[in-house]
N, C-alpha and C positions, 0 to 999 in steps of 0.2 A: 595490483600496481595502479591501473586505471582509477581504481575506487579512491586508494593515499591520496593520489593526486589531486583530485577532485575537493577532499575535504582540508587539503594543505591548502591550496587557492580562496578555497572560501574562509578559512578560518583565518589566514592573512590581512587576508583584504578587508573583511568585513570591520575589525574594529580600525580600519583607518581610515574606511568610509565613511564611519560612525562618529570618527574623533570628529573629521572636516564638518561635519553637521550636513551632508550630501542628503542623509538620508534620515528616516523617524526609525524608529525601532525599539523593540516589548518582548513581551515573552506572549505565550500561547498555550493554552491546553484545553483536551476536551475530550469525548467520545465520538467514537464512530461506529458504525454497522459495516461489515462487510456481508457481502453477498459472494457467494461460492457455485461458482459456473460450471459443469460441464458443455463441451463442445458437444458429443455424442451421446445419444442413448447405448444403453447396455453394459456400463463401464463397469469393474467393479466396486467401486465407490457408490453403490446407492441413492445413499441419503445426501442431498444436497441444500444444505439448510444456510442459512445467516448466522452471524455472530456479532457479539457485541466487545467492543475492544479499548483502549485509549492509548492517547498520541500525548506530547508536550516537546516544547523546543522554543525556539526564538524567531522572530520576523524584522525584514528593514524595508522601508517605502521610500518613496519618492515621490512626491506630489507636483503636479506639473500645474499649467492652467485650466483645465480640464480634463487630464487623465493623470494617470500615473504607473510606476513600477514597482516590482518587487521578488525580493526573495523570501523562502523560510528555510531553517535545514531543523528539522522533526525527527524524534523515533516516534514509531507504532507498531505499538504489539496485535498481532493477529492471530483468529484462530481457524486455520484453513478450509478446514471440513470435515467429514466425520465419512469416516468407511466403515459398512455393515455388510457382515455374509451370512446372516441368519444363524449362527453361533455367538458374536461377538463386536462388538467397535472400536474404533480408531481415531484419537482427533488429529488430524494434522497440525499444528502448530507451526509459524514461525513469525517474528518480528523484524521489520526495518527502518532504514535511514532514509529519509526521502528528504530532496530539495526542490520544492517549487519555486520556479520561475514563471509569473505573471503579467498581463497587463491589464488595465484597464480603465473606466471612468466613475467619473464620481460625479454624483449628482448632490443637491442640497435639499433637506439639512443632513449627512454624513451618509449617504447613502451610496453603494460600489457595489456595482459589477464586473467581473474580470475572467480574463482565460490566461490558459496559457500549458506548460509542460513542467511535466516532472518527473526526472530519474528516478529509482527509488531500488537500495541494496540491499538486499538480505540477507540478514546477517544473523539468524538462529532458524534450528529449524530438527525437525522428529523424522526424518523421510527416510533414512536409515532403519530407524525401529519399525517403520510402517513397513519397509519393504521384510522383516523379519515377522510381523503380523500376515504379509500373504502369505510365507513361503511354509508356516505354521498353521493356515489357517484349513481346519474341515474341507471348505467349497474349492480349494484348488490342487485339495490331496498331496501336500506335499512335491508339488512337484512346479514350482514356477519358474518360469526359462524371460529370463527380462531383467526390466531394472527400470527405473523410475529417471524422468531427464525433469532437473530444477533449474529456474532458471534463477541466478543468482541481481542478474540485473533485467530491468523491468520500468522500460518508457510508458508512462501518463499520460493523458489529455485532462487537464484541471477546467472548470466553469464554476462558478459561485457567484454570491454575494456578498457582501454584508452590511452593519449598518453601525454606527458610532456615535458612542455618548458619554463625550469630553473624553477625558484617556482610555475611555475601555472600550471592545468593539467585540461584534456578536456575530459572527460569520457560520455559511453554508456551503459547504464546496462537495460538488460530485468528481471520483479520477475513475477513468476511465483507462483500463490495461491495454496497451498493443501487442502483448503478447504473451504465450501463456509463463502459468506461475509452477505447474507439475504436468509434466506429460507420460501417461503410463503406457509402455511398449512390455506387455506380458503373449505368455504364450504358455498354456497351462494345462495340464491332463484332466482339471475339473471342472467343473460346470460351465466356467467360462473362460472361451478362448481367444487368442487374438487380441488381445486389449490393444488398440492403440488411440487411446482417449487425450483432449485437452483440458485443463481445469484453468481458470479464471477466476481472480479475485476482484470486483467492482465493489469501490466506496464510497459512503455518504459522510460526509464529516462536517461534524461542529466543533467550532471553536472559538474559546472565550479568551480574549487578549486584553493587552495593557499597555499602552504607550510611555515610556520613557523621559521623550522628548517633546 
């Protein structure tokens, strides 16, 4: 319900803010790296590698005298991380809808830096089938007492730049998670027990846009 809401307000709003000329506004898209965290050592998820993914959506600014504002609302598809028990692996999978909200300044000739927050919901995802990969797998003997906690929403810290040339603009943004994306609470007759692990998604994102207006 949370989530409707959120995307009813914005999708309202935005083209009547857009109609008024309040704001500039383009489309967006690009690649990103994620990086795949654990909190703990010993978990069984292993292998903690990066992946390579991509995003696309729309942007609207605001230009002030010296700074300005902004929104985007983006999907990005992710690929979580890879679980290995010396049998076999797992990729975790999932993709979502993020809206950042930004501020910042701009300097001449088109040059921006900015921060700000971003929601971000997930809305696909394999953790289901992952948790049918432990409970099948050799290293836990069939025997796992737990369950896997996702979180379906998931606050940012956004920082970037980017730099502009005539309608199109070449941006860099790092998000930063406040909190985790899968947390495993296992308890298992094999080799490893007690799991009670964090996992963390941290992004680097580029993206290649187009103004509009």
């Amino acid at each position: 319900m949370k989530r409707s809401f959120i995307l009813i307000i914005f999708l309202l709003l935005g083209p009547q803010l857009v109609k008024a000329q309040l704001f500039k506004y383009g489309i967006q898209a690009g690649p990103h790296y994620s990086h795949y965290g654990i909190s703990e050592k010993g978990s069984f998820i292993e292998a903690s590698r990066g992946s390579i993914g991509f995003h696309s959506g729309f942007f609207i600014r605001k230009d002030f005298e010296s700074f300005f504002i902004g929104a985007d609302l983006t999907y990005s598809s992710y690929l979580g991380g890879t679980a290995e028990d010396g049998y076999s692996s797992f990729k975790l999978e999932t993709g979502s809808v993020n809206m950042p909200m930004i501020f910042g300044k701009y300097f001449y000739p088109g040059i921006r830096i900015f921060g700000g927050g971003m929601p971000a919901f997930f809305i696909k995802h394999n953790d289901g089938e992952f948790e049918s990969f432990l409970a099948a797998s050799p290293a836990t003997q069939s025997s796992v007492n737990g369950f896997l906690h996702r979180n379906d929403f998931i606050f940012h810290i956004v920082a970037g730049a980017s730099m502009e040339i005539r309608k199109f603009y070449i941006e860099l943004r790092y998000e930063h998670p406040l909190d985790y994306f899968i947390r495993e609470d296992y308890s298992t007759g094999g080799t490893t027990t007690n799991i009670d692990n964090r996992h963390y998604i941290y992004q680097f994102v580029i993206s290649l846009g187009y103004w509009f207006n």
